[in-house]
C-alpha positions as CSV (number, residue, x, y, z in Angstrom):
1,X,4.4,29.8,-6.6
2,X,4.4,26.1,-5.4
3,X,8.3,26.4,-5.6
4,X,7.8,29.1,-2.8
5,X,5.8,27.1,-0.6
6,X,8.3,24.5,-0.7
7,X,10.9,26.3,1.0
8,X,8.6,27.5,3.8
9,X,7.9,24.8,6.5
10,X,11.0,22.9,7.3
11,X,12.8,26.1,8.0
12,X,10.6,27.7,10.3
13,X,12.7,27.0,13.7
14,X,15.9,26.7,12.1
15,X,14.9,30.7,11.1
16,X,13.6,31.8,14.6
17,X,17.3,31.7,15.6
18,X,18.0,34.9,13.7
19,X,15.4,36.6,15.9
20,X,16.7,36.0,19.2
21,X,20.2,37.6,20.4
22,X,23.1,36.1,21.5
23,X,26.0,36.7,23.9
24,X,28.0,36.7,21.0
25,X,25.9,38.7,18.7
26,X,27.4,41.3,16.3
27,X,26.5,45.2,16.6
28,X,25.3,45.1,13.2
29,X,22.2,42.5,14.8
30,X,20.2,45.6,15.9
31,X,19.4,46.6,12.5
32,X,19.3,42.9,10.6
33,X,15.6,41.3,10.3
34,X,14.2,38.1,8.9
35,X,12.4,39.2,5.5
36,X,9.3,38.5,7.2
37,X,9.8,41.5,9.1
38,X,9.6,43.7,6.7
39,X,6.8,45.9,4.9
40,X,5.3,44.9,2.1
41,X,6.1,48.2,0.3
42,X,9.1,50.6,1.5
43,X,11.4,53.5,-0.3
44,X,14.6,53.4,0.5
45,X,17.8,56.5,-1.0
46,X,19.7,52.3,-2.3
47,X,18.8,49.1,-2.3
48,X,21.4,46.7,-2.3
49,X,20.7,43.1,-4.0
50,X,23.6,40.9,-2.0
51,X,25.2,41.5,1.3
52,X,28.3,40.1,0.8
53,X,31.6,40.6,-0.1
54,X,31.3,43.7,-1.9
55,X,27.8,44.6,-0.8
56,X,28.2,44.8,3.1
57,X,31.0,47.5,2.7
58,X,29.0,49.3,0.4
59,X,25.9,49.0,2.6
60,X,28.1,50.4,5.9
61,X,29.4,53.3,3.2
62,X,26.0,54.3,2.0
63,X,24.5,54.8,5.2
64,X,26.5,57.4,6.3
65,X,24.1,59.4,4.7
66,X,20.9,57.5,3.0
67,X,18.9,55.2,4.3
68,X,19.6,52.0,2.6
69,X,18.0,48.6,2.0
70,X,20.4,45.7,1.9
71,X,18.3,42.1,0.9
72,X,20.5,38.7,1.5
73,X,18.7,35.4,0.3
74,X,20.9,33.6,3.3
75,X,21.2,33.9,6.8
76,X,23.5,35.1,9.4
77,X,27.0,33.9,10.0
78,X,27.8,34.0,14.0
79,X,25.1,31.2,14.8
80,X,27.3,28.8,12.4
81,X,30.2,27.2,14.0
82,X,31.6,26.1,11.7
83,X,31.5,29.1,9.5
84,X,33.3,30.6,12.3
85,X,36.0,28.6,13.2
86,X,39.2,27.8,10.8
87,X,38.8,24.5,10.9
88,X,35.4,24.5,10.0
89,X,36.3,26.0,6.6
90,X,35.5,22.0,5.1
91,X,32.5,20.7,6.9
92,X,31.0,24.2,5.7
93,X,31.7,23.4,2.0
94,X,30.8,19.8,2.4
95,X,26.8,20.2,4.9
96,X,25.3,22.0,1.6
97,X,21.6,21.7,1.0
98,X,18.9,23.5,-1.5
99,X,17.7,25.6,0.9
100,X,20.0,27.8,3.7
101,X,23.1,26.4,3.8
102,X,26.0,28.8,4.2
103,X,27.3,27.1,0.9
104,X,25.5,27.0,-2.3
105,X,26.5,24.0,-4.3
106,X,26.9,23.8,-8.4
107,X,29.1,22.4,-10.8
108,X,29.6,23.6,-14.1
109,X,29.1,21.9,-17.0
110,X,32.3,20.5,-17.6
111,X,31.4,18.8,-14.0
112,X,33.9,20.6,-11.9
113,X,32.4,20.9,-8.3
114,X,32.0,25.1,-7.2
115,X,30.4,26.7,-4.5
116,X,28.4,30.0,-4.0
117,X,28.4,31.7,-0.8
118,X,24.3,32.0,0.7
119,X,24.7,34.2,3.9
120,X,25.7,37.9,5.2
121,X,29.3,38.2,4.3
122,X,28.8,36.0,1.2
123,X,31.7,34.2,0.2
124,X,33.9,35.7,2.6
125,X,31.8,34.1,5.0
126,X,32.9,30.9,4.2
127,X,35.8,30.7,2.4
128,X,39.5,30.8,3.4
129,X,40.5,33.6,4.5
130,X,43.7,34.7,2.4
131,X,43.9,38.7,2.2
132,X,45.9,40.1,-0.4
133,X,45.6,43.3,-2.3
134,X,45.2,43.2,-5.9
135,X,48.8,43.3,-8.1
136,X,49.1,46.8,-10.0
137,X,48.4,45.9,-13.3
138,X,44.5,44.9,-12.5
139,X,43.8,48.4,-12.1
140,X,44.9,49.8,-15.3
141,X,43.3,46.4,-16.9
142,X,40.0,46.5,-15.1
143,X,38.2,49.4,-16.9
144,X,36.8,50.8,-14.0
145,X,37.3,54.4,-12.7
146,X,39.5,54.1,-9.8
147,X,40.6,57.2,-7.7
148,X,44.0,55.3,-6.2
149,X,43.6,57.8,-3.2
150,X,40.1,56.3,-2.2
151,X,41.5,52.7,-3.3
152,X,44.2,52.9,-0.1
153,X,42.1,54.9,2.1
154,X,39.7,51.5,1.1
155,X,41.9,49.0,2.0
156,X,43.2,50.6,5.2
157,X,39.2,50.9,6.3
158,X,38.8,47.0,6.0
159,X,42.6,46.0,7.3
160,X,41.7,47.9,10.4
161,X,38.6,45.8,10.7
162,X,39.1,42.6,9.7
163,X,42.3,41.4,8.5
164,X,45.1,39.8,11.1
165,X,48.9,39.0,10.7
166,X,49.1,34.9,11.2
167,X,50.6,33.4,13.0
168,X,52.4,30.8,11.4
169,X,51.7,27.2,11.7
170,X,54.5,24.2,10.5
171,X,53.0,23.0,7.5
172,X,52.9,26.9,6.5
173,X,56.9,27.4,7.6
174,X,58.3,24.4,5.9
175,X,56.2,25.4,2.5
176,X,57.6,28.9,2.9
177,X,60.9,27.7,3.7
178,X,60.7,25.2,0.5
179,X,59.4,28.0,-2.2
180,X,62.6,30.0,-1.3
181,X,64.7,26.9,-2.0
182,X,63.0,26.0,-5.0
183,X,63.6,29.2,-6.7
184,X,60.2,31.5,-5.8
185,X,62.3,34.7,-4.3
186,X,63.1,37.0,-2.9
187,X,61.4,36.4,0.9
188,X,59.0,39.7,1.3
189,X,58.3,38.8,4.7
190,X,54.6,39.2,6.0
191,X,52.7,42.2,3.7
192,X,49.3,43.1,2.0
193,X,50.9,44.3,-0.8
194,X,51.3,41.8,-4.6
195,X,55.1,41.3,-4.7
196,X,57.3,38.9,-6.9
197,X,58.6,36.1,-4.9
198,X,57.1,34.0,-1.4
199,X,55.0,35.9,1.3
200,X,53.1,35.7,4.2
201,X,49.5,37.4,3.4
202,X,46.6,38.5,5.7
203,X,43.9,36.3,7.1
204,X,40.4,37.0,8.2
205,X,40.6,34.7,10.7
206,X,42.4,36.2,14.3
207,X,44.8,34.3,16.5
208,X,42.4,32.2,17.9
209,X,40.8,30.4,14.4
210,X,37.6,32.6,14.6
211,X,36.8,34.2,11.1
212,X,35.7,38.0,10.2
213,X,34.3,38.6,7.3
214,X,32.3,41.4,5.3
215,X,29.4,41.2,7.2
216,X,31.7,42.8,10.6
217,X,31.6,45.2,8.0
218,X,28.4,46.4,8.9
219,X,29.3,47.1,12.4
220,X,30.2,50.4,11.0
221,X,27.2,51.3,9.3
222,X,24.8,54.6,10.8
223,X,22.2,51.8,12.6
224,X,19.3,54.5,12.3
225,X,19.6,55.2,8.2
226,X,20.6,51.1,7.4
227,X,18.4,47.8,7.7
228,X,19.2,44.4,6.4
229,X,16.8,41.9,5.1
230,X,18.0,37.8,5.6
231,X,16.0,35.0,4.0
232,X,15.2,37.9,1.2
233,X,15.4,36.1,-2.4
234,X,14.9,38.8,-5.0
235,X,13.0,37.8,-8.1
236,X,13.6,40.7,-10.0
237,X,14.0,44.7,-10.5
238,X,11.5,46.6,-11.0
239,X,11.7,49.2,-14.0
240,X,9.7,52.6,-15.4
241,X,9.3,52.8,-19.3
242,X,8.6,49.2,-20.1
243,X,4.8,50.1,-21.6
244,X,7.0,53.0,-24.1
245,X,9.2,51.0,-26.2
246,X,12.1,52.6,-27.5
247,X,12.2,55.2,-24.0
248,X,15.2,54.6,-21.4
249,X,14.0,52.1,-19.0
250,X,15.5,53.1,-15.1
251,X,15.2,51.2,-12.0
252,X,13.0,51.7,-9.6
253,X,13.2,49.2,-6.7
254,X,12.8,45.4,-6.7
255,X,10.6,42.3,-6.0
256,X,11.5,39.7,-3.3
257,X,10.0,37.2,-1.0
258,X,10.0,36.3,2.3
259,X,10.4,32.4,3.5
260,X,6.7,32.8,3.7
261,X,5.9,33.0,0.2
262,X,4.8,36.9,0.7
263,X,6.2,39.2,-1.4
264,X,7.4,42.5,-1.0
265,X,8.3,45.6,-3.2
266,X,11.4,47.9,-2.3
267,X,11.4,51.0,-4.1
268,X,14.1,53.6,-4.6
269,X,14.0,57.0,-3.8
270,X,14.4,59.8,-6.6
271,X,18.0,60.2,-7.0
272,X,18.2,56.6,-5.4
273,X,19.8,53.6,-7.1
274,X,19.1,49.8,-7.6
275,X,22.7,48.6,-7.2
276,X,23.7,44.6,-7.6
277,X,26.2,42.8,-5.4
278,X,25.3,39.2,-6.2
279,X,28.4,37.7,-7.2
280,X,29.6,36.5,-10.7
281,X,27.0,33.9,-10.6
282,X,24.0,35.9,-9.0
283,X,24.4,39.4,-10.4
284,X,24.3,38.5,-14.3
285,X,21.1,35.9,-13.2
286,X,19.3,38.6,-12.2
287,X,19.8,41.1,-14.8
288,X,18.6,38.2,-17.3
289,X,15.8,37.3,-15.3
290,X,15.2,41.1,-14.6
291,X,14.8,41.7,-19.1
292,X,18.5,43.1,-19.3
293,X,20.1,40.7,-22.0
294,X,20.5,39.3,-25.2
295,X,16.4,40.2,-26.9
296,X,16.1,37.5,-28.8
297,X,17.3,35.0,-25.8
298,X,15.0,36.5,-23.6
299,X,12.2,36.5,-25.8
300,X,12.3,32.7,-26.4
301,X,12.4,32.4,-22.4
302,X,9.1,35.0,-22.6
303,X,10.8,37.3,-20.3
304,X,9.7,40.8,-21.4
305,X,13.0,43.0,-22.7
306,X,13.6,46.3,-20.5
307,X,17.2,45.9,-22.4
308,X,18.8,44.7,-25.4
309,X,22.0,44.0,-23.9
310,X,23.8,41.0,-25.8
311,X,26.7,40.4,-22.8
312,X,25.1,39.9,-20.0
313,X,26.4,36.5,-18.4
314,X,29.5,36.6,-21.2
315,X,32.9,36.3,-20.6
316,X,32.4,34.5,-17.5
317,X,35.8,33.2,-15.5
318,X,37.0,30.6,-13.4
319,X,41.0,30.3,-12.0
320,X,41.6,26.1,-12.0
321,X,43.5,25.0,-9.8
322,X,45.3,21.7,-9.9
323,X,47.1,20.2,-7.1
324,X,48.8,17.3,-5.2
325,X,47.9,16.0,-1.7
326,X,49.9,13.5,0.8
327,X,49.8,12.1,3.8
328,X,52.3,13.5,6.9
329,X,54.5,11.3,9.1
330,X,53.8,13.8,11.8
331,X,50.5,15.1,12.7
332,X,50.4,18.5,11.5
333,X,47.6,21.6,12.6
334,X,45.0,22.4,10.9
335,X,45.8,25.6,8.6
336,X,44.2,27.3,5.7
337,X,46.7,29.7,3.1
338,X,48.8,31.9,5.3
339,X,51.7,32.5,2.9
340,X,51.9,32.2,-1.8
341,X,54.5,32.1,-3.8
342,X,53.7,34.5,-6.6
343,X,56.3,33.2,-9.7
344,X,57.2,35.0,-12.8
345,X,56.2,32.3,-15.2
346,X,52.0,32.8,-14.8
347,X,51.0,30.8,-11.2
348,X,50.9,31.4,-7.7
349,X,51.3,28.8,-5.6
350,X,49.6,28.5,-1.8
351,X,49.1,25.2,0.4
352,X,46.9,23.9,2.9
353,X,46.8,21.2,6.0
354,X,43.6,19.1,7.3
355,X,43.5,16.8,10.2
356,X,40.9,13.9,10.2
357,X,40.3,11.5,12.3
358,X,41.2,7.8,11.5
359,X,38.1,5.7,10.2
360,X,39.2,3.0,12.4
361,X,36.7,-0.1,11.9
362,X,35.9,-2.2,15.2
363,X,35.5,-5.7,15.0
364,X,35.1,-8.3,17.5
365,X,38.7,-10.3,16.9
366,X,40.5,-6.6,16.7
367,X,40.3,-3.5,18.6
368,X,42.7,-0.6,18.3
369,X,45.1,-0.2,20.8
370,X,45.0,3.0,23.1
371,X,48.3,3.8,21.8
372,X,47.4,4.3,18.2
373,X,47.1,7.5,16.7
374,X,43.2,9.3,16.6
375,X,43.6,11.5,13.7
376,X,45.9,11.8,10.6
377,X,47.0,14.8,8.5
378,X,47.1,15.4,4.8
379,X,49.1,18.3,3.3
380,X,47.7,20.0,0.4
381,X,50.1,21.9,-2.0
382,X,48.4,23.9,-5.1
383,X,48.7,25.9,-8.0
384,X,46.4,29.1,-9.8
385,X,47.1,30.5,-12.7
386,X,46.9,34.3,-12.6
387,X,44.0,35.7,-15.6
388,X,42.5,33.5,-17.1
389,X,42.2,34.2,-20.9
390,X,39.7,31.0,-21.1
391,X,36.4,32.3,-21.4
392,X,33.1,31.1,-20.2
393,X,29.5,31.5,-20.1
394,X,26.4,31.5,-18.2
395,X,22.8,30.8,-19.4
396,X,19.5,30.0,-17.7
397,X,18.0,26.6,-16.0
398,X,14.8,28.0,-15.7
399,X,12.6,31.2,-15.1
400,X,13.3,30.7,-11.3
401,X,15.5,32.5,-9.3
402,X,16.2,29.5,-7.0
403,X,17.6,27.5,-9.8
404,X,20.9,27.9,-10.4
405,X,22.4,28.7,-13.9
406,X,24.1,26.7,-16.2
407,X,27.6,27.8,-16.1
408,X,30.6,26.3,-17.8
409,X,34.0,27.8,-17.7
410,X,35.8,25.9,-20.7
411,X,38.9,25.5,-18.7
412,X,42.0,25.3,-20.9
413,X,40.4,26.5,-24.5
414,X,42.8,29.2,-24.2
415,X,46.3,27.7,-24.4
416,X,48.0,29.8,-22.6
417,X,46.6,28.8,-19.6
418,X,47.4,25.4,-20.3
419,X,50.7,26.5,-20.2
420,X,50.9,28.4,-17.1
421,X,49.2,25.5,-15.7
422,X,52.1,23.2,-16.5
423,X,54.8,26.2,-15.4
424,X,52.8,25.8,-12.0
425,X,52.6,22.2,-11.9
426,X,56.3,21.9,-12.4
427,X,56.9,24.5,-9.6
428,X,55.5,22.0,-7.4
429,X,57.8,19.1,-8.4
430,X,60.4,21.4,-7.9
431,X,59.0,22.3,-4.4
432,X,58.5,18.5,-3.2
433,X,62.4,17.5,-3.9
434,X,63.5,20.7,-1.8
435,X,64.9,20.1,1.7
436,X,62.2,21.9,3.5
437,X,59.6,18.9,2.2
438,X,62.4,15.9,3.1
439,X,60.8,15.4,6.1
440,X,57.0,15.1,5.0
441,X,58.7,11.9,3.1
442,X,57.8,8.5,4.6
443,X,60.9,5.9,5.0
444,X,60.9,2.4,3.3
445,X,63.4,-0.4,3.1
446,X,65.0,2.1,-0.1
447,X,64.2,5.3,0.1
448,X,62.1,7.9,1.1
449,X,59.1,8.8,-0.5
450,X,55.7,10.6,-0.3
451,X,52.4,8.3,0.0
452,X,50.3,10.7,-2.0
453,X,46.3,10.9,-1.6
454,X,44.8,10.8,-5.0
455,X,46.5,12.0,-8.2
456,X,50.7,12.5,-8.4
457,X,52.5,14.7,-10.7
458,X,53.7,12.9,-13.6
459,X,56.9,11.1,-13.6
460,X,58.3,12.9,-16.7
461,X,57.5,16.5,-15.9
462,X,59.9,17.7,-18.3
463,X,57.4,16.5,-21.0
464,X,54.6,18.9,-21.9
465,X,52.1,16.7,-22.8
466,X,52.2,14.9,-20.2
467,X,51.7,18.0,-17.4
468,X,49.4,19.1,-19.6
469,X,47.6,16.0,-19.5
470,X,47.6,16.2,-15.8
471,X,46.0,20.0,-15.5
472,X,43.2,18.7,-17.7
473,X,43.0,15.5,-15.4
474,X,42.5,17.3,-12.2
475,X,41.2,20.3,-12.7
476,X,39.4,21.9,-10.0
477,X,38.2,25.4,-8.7
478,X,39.4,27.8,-6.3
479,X,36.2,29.5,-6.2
480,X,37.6,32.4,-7.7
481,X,35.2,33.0,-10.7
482,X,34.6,36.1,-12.5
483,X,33.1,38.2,-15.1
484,X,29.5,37.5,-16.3
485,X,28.9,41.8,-16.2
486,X,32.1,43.1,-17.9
487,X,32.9,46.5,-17.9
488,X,32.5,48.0,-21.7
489,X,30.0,45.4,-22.5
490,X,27.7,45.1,-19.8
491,X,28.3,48.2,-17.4
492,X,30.7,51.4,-17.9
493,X,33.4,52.2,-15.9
494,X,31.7,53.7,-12.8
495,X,30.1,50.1,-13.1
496,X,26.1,52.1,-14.4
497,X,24.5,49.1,-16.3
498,X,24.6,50.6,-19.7
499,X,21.5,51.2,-21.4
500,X,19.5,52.0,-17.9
501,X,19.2,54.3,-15.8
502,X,19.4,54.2,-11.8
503,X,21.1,50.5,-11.7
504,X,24.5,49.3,-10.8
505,X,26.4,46.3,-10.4
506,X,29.3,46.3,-7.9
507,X,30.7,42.9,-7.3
508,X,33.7,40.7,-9.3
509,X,31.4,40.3,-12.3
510,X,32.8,43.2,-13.3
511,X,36.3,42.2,-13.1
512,X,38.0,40.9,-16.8
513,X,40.9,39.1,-14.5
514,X,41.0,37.8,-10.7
515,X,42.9,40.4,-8.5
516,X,45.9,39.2,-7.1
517,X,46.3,36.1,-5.9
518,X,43.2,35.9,-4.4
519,X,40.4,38.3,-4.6
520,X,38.9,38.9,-1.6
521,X,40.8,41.8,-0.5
522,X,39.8,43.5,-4.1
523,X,36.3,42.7,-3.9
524,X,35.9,44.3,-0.1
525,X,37.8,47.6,-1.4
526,X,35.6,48.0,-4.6
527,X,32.6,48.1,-2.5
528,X,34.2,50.7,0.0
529,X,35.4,52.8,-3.1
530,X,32.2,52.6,-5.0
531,X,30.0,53.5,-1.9
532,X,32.8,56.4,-1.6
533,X,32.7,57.8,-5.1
534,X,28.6,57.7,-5.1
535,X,28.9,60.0,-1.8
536,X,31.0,62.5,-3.8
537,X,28.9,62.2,-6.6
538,X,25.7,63.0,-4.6
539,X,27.9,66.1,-2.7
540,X,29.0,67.0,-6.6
541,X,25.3,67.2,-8.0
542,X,23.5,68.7,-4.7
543,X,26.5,71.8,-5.8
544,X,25.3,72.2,-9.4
């Protein structure tokens, strides 16, 4: 495959840093290989396609008594600063290339910018490291077979990991201080837990800005029954039956390659399990590239069918977020979400500050003094509706798994996310004339006022139309999409792909709604749970 070769020869040294160790190397390094390390042919009790959020707690779970395969088309995240540092959460999603960038770039057709995490840990590699648990109702709305004593027992195993109490920085006080005063209460102080009013959540990044993410995870996992597989792009699962139409087609391992071009086969054990942690985006690729979809769509791609399965990459999700940013008269540190304010009326609303250096321009008649400030800071305060009921879809590019899909959320279509949208939108007006955000106000000769980067909220916010005008205007993602392998239409509620045997997906394509207000947490307990409830399972049959 000449798209193959591409990939191979500027990468070559940039790779060789995964086979060293450093002084700063995670336990988990003793059992993680580049591809090329690995046999062309193995059996394995699970292989798991995506070690990230979901998949590297499975992984750890699994190998407490199989050995298990887990394959990540990325690299490793402790040899990227800025992965690992707070305040490199920006530069991370901004240095993004085709290759091995920790961020994967796409936009959806509507042309709204997203990003798709391409390392161990996946998207809680790189994103921005807000921890709170899922609010009540997703559970009885998700479909899936929870066992709420294995959910806590799930969160506590991850908390005690990963997840740190913040500590507080100004810009994170003041918008605290102003969503009490505009109305978002009571105060619940700092918890885990989905509660009505403002909050301070968890973060996976500790007291000194460096982040933990899914891949710590892994530190966990029984080293002598587990190994990982970086730089491992899997074409496509591998399934018995095919050549007997009409016969149950089960998985039996996968294809992938190395960033050599050689390929490799991973099969499953009897018993054993193909299970997919991808993502929303990568999970519902696969399966179509894999034959499990919609026949006749397949058919005119000329991928053989091992699956008539018509919702595969349906019902596809994606929060929007709309916002306001503004300059501060006061230079202000550099924090990520530490605290929401979940409303009754449809929107949580969370903030963010950034600190960037001035782009001072040098010329010979005018130099800047030594006195003048280096850097500036912009506040960032913004708004996600909880669901949504807008749905979207995802199709192929191409016959190539390096090619992204064509995704396209159709933000809005629903209207009652519009609306939610404008309840949010309006709870940020409110927020900018509180007390707590007088002082983020610049002075003039008349009044004070706030010098706003980009768009501003409407003047009349009173008027509908006009806030609604706005959400369409600047809509933007939170890189919180979801769906794509819904549970009743593409797997069951133990998350089995439905219609094949020996196959799984177990990742937020499953989920009908985000978790929470923001899903992270979810996402790392479902792949606890799951790896949980398929150890009882295996204890439960091994009785019979």
């Amino acid at each position: 495959m000449a798209s193959i070769s591409i990939l191979c020869f500027p990468f070559i040294t940039f790779l060789s840093l995964i086979s060293g160790t450093s002084s700063h190397s995670p336990t988990y390094g003793a059992f993680v290989v580049n591809a090329t390390k690995l046999p062309p042919e193995d059996y394995f009790d699970y292989i798991i396609v995506g070690g990230g959020t979901a998949g590297c707690p499975l992984a750890a779970t699994l190998s407490s008594n199989y050995r298990v395969l887990l394959l990540e088309r990325g690299g490793v995240p402790h040899t990227n600063p800025n992965v690992m540092r707070e305040e490199g959460f920006i530069s991370t999603l901004r240095q993004v290339d085709s290759f091995y960038s920790p961020a994967e770039a796409f936009s959806s057709e509507e042309g709204v910018p997203n990003a798709r995490g391409r390392l161990l840990g996946g998207s809680s590699a790189i994103n921005a490291g807000f921890y709170s648990r899922a609010d009540y109702e997703f559970y009885n709305r998700s479909g899936i077979n929870w066992d709420p004593d294995l959910i806590e027992r799930s969160y506590q195993w991850i908390e005690n990991e990963i997840v740190f109490q913040p500590e507080l920085q100004p810009w994170q006080s003041a918008l605290r201080d102003g969503l009490l005063q505009a109305g978002v209460r009571p105060f619940n102080g700092y918890t885990l837990q989905h509660t009505l009013g403002t909050k301070i959540g968890g973060s996976t990044f500790n007291s000194t800005g460096h982040r933990h993410s899914a891949a710590d995870l892994l530190n966990l996992a029984i080293g002598s029954n587990i190994k990982v597989g970086v730089y491992a792009t899997v074409e496509r699962i591998l399934f018995s039956g095919l050549e007997s139409p009409g016969s149950k087609k089960n998985a039996i391992g996968v294809v992938f390659w190395d960033t050599t071009g050689r390929y490799h086969h991973a099969m499953v054990k009897e018993e054993g399990e193909v299970i997919l942690a991808a993502g929303a985006i990568g999970s519902p690729h696969l399966l179509l590239l894999s034959g499990v979809g919609p026949r006749s769509y397949l058919s005119s791609w000329g991928i053989p069918v091992a699956d008539n399965s018509p919702f595969v990459g349906q019902f596809l999700y994606d929060n929007p977020r709309n916002g306001i940013s503004f300059l501060s008269p006061t230079l202000l540190h550099h924090s990520l979400i530490q605290v929401v304010g979940i409303t009754d009326s449809g929107a949580y609303l969370e903030a963010s500050s950034t600190v960037r250096p001035f782009p001072w321009r040098v010329h010979t008649s005018h130099r800047r003094s030594h006195s003048s400030p280096m850097s500036f800071s912009v506040a960032n305060i913004m708004e996600k509706i909880i669901g949504p009921l807008s749905p979207g879809s995802l199709r192929l590019a191409s016959t190539e798994i390096t090619t992204n899909p064509i995704v396209r959320f159709n933000y809005f279509s629903n209207p009652v996310d519009l609306e939610r949208c404008v309840n949010g939108t309006r709870r940020i007006g409110a927020l900018l004339r509180t007390r707590a955000m007088a002082g983020f106000r610049f002075w003039n000769r008349r009044r004070a006022e706030f010098r706003f980067v980009g768009a501003r909220l409407p003047a009349n916010q009173s008027s509908d139309e006009d806030m609604g005008a706005f959400c369409r205007r600047t809509v933007n993602t939170i890189w919180h999409y979801h769906g794509g392998c819904l549970v009743g239409r593409v797997v069951d509620s133990d998350l089995r792909v439905m219609g094949v045997g020996s196959l799984r997906v177990i990742d937020g394509s499953a989920f009908s709604i985000s978790p929470g207000t923001n899903p992270q947490a979810t996402v790392l307990m479902l792949g606890r749970h799951m790896g949980l409830k398929i150890l009882r399972e295996r204890v439960e049959k091994m009785k019979r």
